[in-house]
VEXFIRO-957735 format. One record per residue (C-alpha): residue number from 0; residue in one letter; x, y, z. Coordinates in Angstrom, 2 decimals. Example, Ala and Ser with C-alpha at 12.3 -4.5 7.8 and 13.67 -1.06 7.14 Angstrom:
// VEXFIRO-957735
+-----+------+---------+---------+---------+
:  nr : rest :      px :      py :      pz :
+-----+------+---------+---------+---------+
:   0 :    A :   12.30 :   -4.50 :    7.80 :
:   1 :    S :   13.67 :   -1.06 :    7.14 :
+-----+------+---------+---------+---------+
//
This chain:
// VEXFIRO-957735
+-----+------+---------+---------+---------+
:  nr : rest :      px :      py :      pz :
+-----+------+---------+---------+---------+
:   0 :    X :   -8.79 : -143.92 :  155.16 :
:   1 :    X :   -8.03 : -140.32 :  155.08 :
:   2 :    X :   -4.25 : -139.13 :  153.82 :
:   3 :    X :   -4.03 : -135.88 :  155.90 :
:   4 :    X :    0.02 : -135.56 :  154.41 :
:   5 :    X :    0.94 : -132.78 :  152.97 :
:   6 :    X :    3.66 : -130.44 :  151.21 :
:   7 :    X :    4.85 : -127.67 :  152.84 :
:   8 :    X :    8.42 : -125.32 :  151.44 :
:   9 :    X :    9.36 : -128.91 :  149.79 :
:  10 :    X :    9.02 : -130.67 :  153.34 :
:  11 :    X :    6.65 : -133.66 :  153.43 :
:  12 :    X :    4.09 : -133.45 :  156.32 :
:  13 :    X :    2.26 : -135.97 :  158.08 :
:  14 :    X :   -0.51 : -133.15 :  158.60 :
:  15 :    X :   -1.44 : -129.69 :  157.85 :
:  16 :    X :   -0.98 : -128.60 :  161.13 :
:  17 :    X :    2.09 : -126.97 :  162.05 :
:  18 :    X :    2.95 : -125.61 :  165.71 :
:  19 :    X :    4.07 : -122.09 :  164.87 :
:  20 :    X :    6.24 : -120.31 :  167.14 :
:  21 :    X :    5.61 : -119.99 :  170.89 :
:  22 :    X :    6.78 : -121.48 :  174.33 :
:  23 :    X :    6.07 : -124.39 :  173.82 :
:  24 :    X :    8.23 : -125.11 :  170.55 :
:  25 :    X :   11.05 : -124.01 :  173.02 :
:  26 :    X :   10.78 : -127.77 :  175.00 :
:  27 :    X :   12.01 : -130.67 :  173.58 :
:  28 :    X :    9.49 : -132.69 :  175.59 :
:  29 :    X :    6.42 : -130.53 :  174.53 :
:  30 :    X :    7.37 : -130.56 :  170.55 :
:  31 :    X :    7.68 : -134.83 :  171.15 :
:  32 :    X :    4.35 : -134.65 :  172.40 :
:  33 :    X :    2.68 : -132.91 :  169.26 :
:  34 :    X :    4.93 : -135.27 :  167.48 :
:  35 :    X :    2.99 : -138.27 :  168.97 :
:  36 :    X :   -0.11 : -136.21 :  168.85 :
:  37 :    X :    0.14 : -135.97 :  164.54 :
:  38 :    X :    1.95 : -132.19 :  164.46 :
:  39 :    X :    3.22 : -132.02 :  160.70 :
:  40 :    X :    6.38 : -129.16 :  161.74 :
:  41 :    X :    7.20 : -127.16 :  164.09 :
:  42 :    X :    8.69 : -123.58 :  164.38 :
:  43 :    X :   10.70 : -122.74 :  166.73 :
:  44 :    X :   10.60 : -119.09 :  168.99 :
:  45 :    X :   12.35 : -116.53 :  166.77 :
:  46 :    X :   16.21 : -115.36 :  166.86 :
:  47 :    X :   15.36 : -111.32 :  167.36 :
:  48 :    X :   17.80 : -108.87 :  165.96 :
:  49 :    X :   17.79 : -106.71 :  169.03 :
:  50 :    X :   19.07 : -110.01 :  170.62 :
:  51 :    X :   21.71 : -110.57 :  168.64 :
:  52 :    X :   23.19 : -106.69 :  168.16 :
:  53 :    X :   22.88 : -107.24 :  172.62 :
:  54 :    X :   24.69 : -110.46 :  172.45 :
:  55 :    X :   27.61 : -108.62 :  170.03 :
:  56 :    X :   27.78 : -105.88 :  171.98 :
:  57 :    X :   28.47 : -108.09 :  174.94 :
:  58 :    X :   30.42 : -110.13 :  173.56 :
:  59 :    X :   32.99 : -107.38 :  172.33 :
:  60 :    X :   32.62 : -105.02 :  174.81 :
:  61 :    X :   31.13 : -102.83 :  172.38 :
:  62 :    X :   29.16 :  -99.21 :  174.10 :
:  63 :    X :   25.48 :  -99.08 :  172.75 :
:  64 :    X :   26.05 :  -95.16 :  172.66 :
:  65 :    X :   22.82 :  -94.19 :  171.46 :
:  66 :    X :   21.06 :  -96.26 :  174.21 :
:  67 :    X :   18.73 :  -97.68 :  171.10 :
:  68 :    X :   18.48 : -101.34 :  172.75 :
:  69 :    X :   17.61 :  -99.99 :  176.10 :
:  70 :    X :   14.24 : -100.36 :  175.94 :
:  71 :    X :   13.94 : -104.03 :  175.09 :
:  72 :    X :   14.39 : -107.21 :  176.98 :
:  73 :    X :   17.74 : -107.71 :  178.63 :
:  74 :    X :   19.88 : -110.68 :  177.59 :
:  75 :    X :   19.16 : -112.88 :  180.01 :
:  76 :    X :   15.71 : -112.14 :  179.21 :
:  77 :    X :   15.58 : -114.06 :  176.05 :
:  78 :    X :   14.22 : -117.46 :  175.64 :
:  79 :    X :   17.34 : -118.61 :  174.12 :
:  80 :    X :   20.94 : -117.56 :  173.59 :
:  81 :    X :   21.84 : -117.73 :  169.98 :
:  82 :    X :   24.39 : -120.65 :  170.94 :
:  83 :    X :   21.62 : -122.42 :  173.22 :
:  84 :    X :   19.33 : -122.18 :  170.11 :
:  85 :    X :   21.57 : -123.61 :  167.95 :
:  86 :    X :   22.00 : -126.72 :  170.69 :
:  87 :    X :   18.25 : -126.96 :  170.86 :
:  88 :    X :   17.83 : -127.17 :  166.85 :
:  89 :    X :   20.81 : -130.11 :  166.90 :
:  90 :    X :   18.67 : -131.88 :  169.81 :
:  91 :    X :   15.49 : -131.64 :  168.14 :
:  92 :    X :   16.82 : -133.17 :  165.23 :
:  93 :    X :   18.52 : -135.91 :  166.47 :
:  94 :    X :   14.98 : -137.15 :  168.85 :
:  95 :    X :   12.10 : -136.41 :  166.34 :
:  96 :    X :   11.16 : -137.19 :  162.96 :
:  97 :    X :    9.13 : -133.63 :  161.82 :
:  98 :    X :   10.77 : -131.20 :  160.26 :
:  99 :    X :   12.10 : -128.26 :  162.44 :
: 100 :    X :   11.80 : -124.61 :  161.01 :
: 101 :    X :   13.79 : -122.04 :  162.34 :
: 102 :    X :   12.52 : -118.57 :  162.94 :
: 103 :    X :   14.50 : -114.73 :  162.48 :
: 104 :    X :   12.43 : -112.12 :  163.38 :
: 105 :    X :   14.15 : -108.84 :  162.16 :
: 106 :    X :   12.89 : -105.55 :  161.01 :
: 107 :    X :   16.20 : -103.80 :  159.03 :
: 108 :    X :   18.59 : -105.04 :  156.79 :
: 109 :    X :   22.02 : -106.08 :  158.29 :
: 110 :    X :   24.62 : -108.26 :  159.34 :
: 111 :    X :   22.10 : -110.36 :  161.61 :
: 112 :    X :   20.56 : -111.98 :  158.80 :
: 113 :    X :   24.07 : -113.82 :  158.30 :
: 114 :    X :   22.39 : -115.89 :  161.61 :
: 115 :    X :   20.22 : -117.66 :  158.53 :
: 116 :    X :   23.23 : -119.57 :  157.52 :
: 117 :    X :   23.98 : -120.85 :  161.41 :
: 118 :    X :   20.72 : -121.52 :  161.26 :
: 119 :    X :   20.96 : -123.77 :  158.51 :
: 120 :    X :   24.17 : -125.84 :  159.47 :
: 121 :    X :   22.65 : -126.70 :  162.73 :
: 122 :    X :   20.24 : -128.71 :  161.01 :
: 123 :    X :   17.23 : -125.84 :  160.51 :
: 124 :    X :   15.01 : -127.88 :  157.72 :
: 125 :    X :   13.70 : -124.62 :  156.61 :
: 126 :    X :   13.81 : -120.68 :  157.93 :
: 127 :    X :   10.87 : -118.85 :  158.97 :
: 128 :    X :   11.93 : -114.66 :  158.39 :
: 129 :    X :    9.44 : -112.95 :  160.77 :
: 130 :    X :    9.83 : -109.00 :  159.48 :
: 131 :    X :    8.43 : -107.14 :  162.52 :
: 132 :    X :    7.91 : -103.55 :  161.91 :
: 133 :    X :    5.47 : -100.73 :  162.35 :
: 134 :    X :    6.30 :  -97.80 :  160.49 :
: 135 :    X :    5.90 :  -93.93 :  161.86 :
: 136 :    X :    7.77 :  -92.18 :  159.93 :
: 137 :    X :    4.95 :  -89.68 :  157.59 :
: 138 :    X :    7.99 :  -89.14 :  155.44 :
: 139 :    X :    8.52 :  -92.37 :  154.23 :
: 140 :    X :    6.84 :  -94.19 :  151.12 :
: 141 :    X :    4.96 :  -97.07 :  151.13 :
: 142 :    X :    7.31 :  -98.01 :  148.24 :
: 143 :    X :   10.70 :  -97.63 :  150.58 :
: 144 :    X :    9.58 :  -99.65 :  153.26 :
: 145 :    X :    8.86 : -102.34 :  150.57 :
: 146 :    X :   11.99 : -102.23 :  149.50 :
: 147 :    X :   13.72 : -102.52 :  152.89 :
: 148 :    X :   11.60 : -106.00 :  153.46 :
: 149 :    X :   13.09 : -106.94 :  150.22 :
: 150 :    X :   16.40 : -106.35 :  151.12 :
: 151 :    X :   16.45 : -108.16 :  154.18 :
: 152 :    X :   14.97 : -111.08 :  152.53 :
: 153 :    X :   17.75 : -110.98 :  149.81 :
: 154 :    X :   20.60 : -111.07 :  152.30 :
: 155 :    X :   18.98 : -113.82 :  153.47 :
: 156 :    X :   18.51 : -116.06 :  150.68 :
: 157 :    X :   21.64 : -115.19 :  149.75 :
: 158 :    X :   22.85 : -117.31 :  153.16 :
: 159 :    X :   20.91 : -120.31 :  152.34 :
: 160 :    X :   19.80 : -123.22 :  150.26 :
: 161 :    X :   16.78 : -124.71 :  152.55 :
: 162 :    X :   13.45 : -123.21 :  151.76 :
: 163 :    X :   13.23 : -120.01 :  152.87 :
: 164 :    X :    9.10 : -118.45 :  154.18 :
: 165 :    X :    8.34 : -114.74 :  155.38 :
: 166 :    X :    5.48 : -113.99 :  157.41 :
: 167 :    X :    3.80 : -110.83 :  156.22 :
: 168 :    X :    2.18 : -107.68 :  157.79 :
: 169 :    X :   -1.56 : -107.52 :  156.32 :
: 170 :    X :   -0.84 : -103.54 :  155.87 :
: 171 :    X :    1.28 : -103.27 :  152.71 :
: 172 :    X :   -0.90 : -101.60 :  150.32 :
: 173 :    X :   -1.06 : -104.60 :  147.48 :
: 174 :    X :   -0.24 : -107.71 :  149.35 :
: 175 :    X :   -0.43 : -109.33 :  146.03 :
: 176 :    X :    1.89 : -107.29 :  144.29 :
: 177 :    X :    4.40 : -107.67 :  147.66 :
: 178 :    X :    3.81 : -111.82 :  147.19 :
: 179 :    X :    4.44 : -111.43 :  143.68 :
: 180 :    X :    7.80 : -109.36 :  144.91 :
: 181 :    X :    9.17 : -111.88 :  147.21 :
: 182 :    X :    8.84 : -115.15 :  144.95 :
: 183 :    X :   11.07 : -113.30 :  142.47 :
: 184 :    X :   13.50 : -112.49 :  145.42 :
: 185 :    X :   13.56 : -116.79 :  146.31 :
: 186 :    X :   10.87 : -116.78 :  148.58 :
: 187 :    X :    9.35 : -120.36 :  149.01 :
: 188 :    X :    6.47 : -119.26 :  151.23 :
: 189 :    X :    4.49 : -116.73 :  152.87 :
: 190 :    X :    3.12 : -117.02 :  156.80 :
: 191 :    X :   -0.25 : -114.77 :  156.57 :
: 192 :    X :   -0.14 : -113.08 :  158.64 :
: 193 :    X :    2.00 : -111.38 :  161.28 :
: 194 :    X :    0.02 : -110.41 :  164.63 :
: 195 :    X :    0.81 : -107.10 :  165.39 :
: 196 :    X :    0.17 : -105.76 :  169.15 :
: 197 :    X :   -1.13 : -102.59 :  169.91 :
: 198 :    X :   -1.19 : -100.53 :  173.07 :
: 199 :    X :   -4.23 : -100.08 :  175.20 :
: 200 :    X :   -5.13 :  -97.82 :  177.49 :
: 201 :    X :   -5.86 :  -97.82 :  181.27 :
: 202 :    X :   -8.22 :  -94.84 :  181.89 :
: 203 :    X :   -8.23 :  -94.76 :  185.35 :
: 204 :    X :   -3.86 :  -94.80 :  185.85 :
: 205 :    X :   -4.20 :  -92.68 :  182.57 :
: 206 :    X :   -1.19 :  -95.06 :  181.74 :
: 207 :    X :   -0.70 :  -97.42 :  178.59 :
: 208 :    X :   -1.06 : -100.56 :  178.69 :
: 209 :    X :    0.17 : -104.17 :  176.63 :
: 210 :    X :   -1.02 : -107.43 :  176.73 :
: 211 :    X :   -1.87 : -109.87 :  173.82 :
: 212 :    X :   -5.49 : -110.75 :  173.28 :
: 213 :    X :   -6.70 : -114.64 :  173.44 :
: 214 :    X :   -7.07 : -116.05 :  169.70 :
: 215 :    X :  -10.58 : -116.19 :  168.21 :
: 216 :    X :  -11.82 : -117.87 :  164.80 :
: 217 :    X :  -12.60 : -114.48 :  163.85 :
: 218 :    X :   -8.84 : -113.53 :  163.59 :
: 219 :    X :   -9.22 : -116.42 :  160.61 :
: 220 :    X :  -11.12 : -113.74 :  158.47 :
: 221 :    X :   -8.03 : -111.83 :  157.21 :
: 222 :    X :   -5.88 : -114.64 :  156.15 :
: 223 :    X :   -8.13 : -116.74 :  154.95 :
: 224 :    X :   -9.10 : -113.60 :  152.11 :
: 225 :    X :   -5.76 : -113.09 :  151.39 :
: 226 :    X :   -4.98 : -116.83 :  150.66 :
: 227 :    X :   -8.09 : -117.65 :  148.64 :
: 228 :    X :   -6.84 : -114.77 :  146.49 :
: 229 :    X :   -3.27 : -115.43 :  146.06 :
: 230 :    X :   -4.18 : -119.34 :  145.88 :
: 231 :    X :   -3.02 : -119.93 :  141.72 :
: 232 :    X :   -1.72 : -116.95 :  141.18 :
: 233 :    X :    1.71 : -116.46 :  143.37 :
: 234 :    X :    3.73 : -119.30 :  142.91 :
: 235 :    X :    4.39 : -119.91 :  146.74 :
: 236 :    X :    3.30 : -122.13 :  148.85 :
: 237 :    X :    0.47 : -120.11 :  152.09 :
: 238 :    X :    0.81 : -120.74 :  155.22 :
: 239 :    X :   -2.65 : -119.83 :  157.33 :
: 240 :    X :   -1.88 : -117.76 :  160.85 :
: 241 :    X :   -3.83 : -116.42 :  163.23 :
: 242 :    X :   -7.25 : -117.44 :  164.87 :
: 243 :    X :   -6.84 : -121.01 :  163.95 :
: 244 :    X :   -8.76 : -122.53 :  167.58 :
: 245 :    X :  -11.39 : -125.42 :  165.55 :
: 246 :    X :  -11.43 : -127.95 :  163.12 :
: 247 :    X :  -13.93 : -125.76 :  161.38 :
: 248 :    X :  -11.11 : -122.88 :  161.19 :
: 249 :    X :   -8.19 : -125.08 :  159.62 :
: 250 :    X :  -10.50 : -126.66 :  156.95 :
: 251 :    X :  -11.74 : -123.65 :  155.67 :
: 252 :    X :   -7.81 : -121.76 :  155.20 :
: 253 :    X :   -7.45 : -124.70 :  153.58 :
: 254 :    X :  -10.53 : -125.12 :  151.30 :
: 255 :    X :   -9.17 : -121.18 :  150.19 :
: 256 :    X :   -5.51 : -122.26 :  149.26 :
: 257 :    X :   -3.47 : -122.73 :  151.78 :
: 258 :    X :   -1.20 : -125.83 :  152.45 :
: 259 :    X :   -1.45 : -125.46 :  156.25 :
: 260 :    X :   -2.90 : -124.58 :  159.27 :
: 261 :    X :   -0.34 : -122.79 :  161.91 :
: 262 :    X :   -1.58 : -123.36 :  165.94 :
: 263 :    X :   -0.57 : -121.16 :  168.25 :
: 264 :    X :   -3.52 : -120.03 :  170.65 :
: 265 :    X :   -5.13 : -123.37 :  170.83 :
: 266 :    X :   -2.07 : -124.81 :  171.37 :
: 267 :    X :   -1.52 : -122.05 :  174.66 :
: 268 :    X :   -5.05 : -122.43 :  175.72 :
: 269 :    X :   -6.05 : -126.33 :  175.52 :
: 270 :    X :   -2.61 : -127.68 :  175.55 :
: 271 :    X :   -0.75 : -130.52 :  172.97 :
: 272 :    X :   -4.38 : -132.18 :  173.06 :
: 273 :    X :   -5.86 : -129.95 :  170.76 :
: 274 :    X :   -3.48 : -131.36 :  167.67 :
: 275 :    X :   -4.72 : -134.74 :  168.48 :
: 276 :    X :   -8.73 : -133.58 :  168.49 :
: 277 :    X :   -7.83 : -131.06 :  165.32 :
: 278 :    X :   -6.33 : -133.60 :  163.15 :
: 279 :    X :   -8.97 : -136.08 :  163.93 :
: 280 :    X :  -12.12 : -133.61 :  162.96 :
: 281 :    X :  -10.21 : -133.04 :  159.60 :
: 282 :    X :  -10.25 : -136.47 :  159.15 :
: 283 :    X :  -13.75 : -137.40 :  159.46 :
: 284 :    X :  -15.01 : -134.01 :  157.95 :
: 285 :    X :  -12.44 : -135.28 :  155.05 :
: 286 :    X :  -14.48 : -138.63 :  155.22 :
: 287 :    X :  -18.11 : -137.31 :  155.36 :
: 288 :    X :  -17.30 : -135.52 :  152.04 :
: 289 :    X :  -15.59 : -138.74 :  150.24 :
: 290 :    X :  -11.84 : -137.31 :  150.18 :
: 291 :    X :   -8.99 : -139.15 :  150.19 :
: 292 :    X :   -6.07 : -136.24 :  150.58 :
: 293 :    X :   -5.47 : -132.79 :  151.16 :
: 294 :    X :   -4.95 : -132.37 :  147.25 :
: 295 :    X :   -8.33 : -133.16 :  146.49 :
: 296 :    X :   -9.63 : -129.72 :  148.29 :
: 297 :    X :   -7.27 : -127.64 :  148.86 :
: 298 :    X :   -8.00 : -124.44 :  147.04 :
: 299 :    X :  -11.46 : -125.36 :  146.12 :
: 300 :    X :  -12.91 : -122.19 :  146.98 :
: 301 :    X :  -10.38 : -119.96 :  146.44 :
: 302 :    X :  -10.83 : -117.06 :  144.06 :
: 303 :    X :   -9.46 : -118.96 :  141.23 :
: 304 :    X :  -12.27 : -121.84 :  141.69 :
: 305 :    X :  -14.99 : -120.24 :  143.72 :
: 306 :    X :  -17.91 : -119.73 :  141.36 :
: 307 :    X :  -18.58 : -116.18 :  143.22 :
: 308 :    X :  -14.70 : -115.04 :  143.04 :
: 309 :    X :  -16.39 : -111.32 :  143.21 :
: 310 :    X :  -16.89 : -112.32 :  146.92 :
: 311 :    X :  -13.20 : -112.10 :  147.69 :
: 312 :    X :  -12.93 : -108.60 :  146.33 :
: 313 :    X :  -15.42 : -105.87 :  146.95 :
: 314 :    X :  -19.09 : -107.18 :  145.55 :
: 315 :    X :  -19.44 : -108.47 :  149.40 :
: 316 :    X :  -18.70 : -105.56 :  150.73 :
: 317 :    X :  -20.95 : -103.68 :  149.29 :
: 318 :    X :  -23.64 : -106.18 :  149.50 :
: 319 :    X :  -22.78 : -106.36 :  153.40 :
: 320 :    X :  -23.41 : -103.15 :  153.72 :
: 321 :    X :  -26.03 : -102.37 :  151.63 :
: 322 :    X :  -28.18 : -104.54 :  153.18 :
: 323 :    X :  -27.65 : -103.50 :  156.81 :
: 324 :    X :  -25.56 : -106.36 :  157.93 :
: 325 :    X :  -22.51 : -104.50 :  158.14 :
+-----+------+---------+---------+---------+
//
């Protein structure tokens, strides 16, 4: 029989495939379901640091005199109170057996990241630091805004013992170099990558407009490049985000390096279902090709082992588009 276990941060998984953060890892009831259904973890919807400055200033009577939080979601607009997410981590893990991962999502350092240590004495198994930001500034370096992801993540680990992971923007200029960066500052793991949502535009109003875009397997093409080049050579354990719909899309982040398969879309589109029919393809694809664990092929055509590791880098590219397929 197939052994579809895993390691992910330290945590031992029953699977590869972890429910990354959405609505539904906001339900007790829904998270029990991908429980029975063979979900390896969970992460839960992120802690924002615009929520928590809002919840401060409420909760001190405090004047937001520069109206800077005005334009995002009021309080009551928030999934969860900080103290109601705290109560749903302690619920979780006293009626299921998969390890719960919390989730900040933050984009400057400050006191919010002391939120990671709450976090982690309610019961958090691990912390999930979601850096959200799109820079605009033409006057600032590449090299500064580096070093301001850095900083949050060191007040963080600072906070806490349990493994720490940071999902990553595909836009710093060496993500490499910036994986290399955040191992040495206690990083355990790295989400690739963060979605980021972009405006579009209603002709006809003349108005902007927002609205996030259905997953595709495409969206697997990024990550998956990324991971099969970092696979052996960072010292962290890759986490695969992003597009992830088929079987066909979590073997293959896997065959480049990473240790598992985040589900978000499928999860939104075809329900708790789609855990049961994912981890069942893995299993017979892992049986047509005579493998016993995840060990046995994770990685095996990553850069590192991929007899064509020029394909990774920019040989393809160039063949691509030499030949007219580009």
């Amino acid at each position: 029989m197939s052994n579809l276990q895993t390691r992910y941060l330290g945590l031992s998984l029953r699977s590869p495939l972890v429910a990354s953060s959405s609505p539904l890892t906001a339900s007790l009831e829904r998270i029990k379901e991908m429980e029975a259904a063979g979900i390896g973890a969970v992460v839960l919807p992120s802690l924002f640091e615009e929520q928590l400055l809002k919840e401060e200033i409420a909760e001190h009577s405090y004047e937001d005199y520069g109206g800077a939080l005005e334009a995002f979601p009021k309080l009551e607009e928030f999934r969860f109170s900080a103290r109601a997410y705290l109560d749903h981590i302690r619920m979780l893990k006293s009626s299921v057996g998969i390890p719960v991962i919390a989730s900040l999502n933050g984009a400057t350092p400050g006191w919010w990241t002391r939120y990671a240590k709450v976090l982690e004495e309610a019961g958090a198994d691990a912390l999930e630091l979601n850096i959200y930001s799109v820079p605009t500034d033409p006057d600032k370096a590449g090299a500064d805004l580096e070093m301001e992801t850095l900083d949050i993540v060191r007040l963080v680990r600072a906070q806490i013992r349990i493994p720490l992971a940071v999902k990553l923007s595909p836009f710093y200029t060496n993500v490499a170099h910036m994986a290399k960066r955040l191992h040495a500052a206690g990083v355990n793991g790295a989400v690739l990558f963060n979605r980021f949502y972009q405006p579009d535009i209603d002709v006809e109003r003349l108005a902007l407009r927002s609205g996030l875009l259905p997953g595709s397997s495409r969206d697997t093409r990024i990550p998956l490049t990324w991971i099969g080049i970092l696979y052996g050579r960072v010292a962290i354990d890759l986490a695969a985000t992003g597009g992830i719909m088929e079987t066909a899309d979590a073997i293959k982040v896997i065959l480049a390096g990473a240790r598992v398969a985040m589900l978000c879309s499928t999860l939104l589109e075809h329900g708790v279902a789609s855990v049961g029919r994912l981890r069942e393809g893995m299993a017979q694809w892992m049986e047509r090709h005579g493998y016993e664990s995840i060990e046995q092929w994770q990685g095996l055509l990553s850069q590192k082992n991929c007899a064509d590791p020029e394909n990774f880098e920019r040989a393809q590219y160039v063949a691509a588009v030499s030949s007219g397929s580009a």
